[in-house]
TIRO-2110 file (N, C-alpha, C; in Angstrom, 1 decimal):
// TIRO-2110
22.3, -7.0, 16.8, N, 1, A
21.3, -7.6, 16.0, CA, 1, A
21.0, -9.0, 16.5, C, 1, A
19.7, -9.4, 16.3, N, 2, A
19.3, -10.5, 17.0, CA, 2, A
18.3, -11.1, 16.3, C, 2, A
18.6, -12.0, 15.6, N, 3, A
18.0, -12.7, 14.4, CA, 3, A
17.3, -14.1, 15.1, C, 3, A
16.0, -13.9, 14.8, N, 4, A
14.9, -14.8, 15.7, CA, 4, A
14.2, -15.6, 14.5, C, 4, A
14.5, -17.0, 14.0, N, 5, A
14.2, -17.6, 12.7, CA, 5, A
12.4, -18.3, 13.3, C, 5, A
11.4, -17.9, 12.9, N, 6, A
10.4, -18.8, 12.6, CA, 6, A
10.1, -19.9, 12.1, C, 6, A
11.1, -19.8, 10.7, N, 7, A
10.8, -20.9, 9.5, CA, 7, A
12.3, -21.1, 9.3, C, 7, A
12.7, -22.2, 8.4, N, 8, A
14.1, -22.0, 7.4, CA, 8, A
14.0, -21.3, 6.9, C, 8, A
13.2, -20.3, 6.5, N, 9, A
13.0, -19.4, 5.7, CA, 9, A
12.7, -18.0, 5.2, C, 9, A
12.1, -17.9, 7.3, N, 10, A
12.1, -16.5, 7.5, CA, 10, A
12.3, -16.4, 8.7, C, 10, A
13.1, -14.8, 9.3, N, 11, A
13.2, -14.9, 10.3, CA, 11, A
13.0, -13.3, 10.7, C, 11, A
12.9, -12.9, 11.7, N, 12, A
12.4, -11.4, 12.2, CA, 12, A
13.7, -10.7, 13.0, C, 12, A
13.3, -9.9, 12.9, N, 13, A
14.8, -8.9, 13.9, CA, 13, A
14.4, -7.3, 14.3, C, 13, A
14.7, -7.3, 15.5, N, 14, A
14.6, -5.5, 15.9, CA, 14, A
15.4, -5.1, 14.7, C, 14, A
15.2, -3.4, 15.2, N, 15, A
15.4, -2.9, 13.9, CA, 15, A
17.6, -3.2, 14.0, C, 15, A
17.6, -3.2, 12.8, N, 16, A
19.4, -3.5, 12.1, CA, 16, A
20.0, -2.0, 11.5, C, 16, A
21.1, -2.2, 11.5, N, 17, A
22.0, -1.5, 11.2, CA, 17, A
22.7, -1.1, 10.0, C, 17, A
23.1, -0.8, 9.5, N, 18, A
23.9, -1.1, 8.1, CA, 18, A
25.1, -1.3, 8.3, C, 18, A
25.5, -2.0, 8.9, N, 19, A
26.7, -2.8, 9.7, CA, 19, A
26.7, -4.0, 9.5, C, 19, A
24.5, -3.8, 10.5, N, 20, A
24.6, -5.8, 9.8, CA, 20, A
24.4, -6.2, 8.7, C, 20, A
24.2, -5.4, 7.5, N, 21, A
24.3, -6.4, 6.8, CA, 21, A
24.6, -7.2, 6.4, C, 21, A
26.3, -7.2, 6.6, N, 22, A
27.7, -8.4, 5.9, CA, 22, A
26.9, -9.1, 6.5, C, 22, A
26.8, -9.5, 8.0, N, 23, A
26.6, -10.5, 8.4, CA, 23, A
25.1, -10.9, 8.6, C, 23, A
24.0, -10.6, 7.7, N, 24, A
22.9, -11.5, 7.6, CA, 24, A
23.0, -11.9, 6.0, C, 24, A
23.9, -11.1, 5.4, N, 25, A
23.9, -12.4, 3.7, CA, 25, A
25.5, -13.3, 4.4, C, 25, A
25.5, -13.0, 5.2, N, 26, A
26.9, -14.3, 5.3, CA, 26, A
26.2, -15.3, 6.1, C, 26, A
25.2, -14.9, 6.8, N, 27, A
23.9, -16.0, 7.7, CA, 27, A
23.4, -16.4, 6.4, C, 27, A
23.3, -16.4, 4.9, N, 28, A
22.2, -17.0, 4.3, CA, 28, A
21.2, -15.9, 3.9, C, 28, A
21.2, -15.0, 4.1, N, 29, A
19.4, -14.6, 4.0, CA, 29, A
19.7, -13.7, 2.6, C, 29, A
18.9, -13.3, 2.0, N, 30, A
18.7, -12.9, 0.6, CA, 30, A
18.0, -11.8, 0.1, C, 30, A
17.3, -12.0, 1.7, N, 31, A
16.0, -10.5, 0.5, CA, 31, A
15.9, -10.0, 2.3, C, 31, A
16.1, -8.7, 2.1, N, 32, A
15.6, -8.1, 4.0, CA, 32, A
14.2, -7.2, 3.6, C, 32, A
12.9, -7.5, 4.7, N, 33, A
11.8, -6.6, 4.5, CA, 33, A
12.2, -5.9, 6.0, C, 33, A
11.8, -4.6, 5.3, N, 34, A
11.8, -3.4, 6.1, CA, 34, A
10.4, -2.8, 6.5, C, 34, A
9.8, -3.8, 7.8, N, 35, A
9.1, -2.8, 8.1, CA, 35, A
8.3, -2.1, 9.2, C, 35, A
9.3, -1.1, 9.2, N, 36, A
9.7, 0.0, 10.0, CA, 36, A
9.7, 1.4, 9.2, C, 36, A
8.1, 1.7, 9.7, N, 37, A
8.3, 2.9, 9.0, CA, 37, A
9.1, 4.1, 9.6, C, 37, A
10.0, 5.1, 8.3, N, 38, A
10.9, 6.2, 8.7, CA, 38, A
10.2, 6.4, 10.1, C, 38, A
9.2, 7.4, 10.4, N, 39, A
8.6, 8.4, 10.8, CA, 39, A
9.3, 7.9, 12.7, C, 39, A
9.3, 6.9, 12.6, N, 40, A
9.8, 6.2, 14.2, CA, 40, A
11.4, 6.3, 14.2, C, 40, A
12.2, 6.7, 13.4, N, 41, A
13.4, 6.2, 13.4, CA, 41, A
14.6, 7.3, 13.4, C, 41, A
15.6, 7.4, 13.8, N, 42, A
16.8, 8.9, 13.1, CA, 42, A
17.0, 8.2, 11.8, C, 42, A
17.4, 9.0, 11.2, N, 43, A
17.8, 9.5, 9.6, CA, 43, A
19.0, 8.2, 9.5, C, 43, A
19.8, 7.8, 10.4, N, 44, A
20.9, 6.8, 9.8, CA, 44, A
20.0, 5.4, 9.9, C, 44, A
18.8, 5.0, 10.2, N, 45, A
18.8, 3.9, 10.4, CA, 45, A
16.8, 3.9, 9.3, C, 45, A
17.0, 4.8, 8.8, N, 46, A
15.6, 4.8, 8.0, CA, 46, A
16.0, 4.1, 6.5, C, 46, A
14.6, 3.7, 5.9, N, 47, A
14.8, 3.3, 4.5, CA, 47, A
15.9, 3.2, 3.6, C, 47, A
15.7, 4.4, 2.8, N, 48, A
16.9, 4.8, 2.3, CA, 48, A
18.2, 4.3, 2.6, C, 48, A
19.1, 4.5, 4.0, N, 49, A
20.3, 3.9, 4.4, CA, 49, A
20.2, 2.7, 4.6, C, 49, A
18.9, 2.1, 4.9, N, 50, A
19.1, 0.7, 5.1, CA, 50, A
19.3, -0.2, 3.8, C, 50, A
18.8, 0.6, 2.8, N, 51, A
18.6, -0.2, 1.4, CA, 51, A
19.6, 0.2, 0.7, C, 51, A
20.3, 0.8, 0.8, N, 52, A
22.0, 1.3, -0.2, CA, 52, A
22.5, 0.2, 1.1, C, 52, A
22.8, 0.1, 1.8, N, 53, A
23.5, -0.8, 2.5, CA, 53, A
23.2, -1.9, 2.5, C, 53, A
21.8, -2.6, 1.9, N, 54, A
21.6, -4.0, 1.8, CA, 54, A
21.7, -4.3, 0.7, C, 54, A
21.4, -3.5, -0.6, N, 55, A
22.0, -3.7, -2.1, CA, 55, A
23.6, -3.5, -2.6, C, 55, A
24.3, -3.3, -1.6, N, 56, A
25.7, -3.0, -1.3, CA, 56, A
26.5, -4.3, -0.5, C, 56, A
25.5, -5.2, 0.0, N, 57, A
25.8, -6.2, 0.2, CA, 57, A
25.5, -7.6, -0.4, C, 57, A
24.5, -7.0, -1.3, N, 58, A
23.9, -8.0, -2.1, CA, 58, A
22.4, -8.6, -1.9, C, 58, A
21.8, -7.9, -1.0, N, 59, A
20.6, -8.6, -0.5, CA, 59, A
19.8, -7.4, -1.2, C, 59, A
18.2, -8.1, -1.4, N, 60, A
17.1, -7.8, -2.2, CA, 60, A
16.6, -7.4, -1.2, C, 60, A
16.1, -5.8, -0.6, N, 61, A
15.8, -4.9, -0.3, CA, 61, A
14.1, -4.7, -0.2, C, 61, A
13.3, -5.0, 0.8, N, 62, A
11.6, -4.6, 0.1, CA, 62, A
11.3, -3.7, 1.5, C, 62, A
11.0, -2.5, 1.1, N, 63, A
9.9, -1.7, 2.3, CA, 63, A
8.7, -1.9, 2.2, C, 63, A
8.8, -2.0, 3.5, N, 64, A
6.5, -2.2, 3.7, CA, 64, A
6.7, -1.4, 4.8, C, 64, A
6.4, -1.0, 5.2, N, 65, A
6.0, -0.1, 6.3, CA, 65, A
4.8, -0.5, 7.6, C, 65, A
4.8, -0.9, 8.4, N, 66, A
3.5, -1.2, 9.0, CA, 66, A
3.6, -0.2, 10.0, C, 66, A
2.6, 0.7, 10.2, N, 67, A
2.6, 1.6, 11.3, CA, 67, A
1.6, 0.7, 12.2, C, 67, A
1.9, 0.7, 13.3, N, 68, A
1.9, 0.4, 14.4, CA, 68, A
0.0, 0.6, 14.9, C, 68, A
-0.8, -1.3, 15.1, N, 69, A
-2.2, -0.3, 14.9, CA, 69, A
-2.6, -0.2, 13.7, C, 69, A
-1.8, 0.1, 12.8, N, 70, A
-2.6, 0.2, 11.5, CA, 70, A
-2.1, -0.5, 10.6, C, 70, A
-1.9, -1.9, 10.2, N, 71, A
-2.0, -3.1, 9.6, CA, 71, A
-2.9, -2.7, 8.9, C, 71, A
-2.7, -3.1, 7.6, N, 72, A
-3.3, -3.2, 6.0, CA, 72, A
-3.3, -4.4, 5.4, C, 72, A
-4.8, -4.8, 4.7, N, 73, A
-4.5, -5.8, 3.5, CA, 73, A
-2.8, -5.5, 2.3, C, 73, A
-3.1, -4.2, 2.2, N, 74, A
-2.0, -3.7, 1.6, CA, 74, A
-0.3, -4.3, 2.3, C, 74, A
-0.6, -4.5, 3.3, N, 75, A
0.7, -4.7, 4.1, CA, 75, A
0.8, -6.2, 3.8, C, 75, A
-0.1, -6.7, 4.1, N, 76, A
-0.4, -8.0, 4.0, CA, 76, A
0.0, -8.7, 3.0, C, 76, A
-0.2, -8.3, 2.1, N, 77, A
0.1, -8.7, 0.3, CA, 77, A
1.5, -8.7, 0.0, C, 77, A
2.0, -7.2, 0.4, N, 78, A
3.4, -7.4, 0.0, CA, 78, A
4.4, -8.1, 0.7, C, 78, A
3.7, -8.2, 1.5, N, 79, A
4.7, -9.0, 2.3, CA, 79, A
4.8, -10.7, 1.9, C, 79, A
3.4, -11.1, 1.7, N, 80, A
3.6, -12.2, 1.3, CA, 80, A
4.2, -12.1, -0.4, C, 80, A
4.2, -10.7, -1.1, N, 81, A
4.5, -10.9, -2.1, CA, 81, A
6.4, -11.2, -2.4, C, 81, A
6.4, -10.4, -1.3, N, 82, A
8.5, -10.1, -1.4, CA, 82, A
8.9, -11.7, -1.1, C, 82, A
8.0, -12.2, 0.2, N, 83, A
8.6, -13.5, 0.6, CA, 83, A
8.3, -14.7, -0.5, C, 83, A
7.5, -14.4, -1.5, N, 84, A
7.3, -15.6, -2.5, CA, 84, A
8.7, -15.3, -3.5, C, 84, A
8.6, -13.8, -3.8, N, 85, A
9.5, -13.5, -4.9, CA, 85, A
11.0, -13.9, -4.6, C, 85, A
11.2, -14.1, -2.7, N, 86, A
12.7, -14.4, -2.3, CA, 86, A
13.6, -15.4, -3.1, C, 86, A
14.8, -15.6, -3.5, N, 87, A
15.4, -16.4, -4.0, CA, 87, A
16.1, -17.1, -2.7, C, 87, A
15.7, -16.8, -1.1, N, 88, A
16.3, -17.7, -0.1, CA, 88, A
15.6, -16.7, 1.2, C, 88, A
16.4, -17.1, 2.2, N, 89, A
15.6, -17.0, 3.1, CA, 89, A
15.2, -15.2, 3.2, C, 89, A
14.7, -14.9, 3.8, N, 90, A
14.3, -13.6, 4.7, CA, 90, A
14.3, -13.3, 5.6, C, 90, A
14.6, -12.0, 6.2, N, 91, A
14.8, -11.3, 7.3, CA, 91, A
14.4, -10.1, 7.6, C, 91, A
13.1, -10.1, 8.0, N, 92, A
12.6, -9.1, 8.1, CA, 92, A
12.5, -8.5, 9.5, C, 92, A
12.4, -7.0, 9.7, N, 93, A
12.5, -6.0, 10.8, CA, 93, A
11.7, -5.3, 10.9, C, 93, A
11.7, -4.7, 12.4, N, 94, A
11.0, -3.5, 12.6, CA, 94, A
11.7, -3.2, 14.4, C, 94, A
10.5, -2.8, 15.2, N, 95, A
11.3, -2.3, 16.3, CA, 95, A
11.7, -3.3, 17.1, C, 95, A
10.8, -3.8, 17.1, N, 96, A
11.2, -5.3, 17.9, CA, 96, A
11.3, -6.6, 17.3, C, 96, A
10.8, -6.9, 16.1, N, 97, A
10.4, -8.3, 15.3, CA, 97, A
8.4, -8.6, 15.9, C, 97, A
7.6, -8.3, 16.3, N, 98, A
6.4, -7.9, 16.8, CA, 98, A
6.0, -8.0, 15.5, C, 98, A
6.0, -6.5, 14.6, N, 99, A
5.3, -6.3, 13.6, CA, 99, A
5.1, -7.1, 12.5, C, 99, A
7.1, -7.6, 12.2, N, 100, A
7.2, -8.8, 11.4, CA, 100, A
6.5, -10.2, 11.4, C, 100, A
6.3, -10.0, 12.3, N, 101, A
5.9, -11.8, 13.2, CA, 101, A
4.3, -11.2, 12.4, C, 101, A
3.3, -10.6, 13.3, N, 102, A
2.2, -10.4, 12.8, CA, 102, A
2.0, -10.7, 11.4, C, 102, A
3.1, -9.5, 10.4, N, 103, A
2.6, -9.5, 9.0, CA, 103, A
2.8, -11.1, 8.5, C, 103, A
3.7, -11.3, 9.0, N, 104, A
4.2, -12.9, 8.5, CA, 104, A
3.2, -14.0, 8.7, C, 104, A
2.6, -14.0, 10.0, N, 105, A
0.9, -14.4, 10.0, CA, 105, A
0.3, -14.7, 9.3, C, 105, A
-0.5, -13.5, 9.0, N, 106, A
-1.5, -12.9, 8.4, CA, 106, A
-1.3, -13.6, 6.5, C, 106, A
-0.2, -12.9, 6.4, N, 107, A
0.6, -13.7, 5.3, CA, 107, A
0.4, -14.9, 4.7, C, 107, A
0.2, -16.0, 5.6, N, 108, A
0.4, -17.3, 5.5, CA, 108, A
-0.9, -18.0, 6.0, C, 108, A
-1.8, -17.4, 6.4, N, 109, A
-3.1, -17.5, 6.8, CA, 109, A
-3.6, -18.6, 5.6, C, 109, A
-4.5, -19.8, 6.3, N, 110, A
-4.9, -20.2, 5.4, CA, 110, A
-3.7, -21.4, 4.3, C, 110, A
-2.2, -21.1, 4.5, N, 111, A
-1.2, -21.8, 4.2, CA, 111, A
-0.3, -22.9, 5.3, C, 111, A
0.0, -22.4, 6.5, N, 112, A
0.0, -23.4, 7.5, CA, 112, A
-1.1, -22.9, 8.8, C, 112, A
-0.9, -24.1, 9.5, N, 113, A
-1.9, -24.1, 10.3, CA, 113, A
-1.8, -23.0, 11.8, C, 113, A
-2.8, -23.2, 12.1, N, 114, A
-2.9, -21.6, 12.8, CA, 114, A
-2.1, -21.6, 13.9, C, 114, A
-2.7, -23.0, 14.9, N, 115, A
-1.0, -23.0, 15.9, CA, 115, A
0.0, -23.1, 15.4, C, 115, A
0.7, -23.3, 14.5, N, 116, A
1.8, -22.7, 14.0, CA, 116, A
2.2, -21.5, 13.8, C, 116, A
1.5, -20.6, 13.5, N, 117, A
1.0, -19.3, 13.1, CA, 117, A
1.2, -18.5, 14.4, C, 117, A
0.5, -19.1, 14.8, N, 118, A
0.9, -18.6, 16.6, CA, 118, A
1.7, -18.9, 17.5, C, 118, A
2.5, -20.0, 17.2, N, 119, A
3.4, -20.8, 17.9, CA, 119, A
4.7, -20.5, 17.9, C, 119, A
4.8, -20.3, 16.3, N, 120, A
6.0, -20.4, 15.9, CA, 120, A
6.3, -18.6, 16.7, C, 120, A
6.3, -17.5, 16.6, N, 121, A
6.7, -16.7, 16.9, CA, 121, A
6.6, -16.9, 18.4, C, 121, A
5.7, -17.4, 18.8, N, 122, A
5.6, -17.5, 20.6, CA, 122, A
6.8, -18.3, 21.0, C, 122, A
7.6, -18.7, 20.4, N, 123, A
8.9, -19.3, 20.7, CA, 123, A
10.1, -18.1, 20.7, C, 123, A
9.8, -17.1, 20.4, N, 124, A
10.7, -15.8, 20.4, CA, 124, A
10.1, -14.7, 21.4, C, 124, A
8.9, -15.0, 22.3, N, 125, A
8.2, -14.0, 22.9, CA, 125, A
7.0, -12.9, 22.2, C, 125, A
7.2, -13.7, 21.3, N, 126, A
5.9, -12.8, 20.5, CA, 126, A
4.3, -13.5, 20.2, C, 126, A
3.5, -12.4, 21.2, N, 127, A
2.0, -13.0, 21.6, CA, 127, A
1.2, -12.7, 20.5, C, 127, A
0.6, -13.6, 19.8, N, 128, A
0.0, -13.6, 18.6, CA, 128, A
-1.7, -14.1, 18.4, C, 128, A
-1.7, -14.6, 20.3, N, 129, A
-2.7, -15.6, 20.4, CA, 129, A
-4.2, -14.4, 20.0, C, 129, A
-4.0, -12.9, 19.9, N, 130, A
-5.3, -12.3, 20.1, CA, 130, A
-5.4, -12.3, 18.1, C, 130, A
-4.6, -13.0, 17.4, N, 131, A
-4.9, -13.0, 15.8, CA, 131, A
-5.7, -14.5, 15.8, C, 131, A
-5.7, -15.1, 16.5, N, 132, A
-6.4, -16.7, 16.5, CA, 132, A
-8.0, -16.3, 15.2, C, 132, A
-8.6, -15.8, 15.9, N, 133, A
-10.1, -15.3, 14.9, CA, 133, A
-9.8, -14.9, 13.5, C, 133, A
-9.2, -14.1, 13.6, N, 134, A
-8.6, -13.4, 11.9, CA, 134, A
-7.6, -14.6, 11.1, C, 134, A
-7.3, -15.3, 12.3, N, 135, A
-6.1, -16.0, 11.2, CA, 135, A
-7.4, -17.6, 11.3, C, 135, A
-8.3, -18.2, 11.7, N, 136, A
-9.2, -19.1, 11.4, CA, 136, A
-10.2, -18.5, 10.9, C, 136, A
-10.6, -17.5, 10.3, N, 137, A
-11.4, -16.7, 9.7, CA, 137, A
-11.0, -16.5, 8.3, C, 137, A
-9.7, -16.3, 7.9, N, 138, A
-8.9, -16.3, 6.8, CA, 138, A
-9.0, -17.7, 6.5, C, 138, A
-8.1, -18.7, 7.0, N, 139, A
-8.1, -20.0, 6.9, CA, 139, A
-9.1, -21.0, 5.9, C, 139, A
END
């Protein structure tokens, strides 16, 4: 597991384990979004096991799913809704941290500024510069 922080507040990660969890509420983090939808995944590392294993650790659990390509207002919302609802930081996943980074964007659009928006994950390898229009369009 490889936990790539954006903010104090949120951070992204390829997809995790139910292993890691001890050790991302012993890192701090509080609420894990999941989104990585099943349909890409084997059966030990889909929804379900990932969320008996994060409520078993004590962390607040939110699936969103982003399939890949098909980003939604819908996606968009909850995500910014889990990360308002957080009581500490977040850590959200998918196959690479890519998808997280996007939603997290999008998210915040309009709340910080856009090279940050784009910056801040470009510091983990994640190219965000083709959201520049959508996220000053939001703005």
């Amino acid at each position: 597991m490889e936990i790539r922080a954006l903010t104090d507040t949120y951070a992204v990660s390829p997809q995790i384990e139910s292993g890691d969890l001890a050790a991302i509420r012993a890192a701090g983090y509080t609420t894990v979004i999941d989104n990585r939808p099943d349909g890409e995944i084997p059966v030990e590392l889909q929804t379900d096991t990932i969320r008996e294993a994060a409520q078993a650790a004590g962390l607040t659990f939110v699936a969103n799913p982003v399939i890949g390509g098909q980003l939604t207002q819908d996606n968009v919302d909850a995500q910014r809704a889990a990360i308002e609802a957080a009581e500490g930081p977040v850590l959200a996943y998918c196959a690479s941290g890519n998808r997280s980074s996007v939603v997290w964007a999008l998210a915040h659009a309009g709340q910080l500024p856009v090279d940050d928006l784009i910056g801040l994950p470009a510091r983990h390898g994640y190219q965000l510069e083709h959201l520049r229009p959508t996220l000053e369009r939001l703005a």
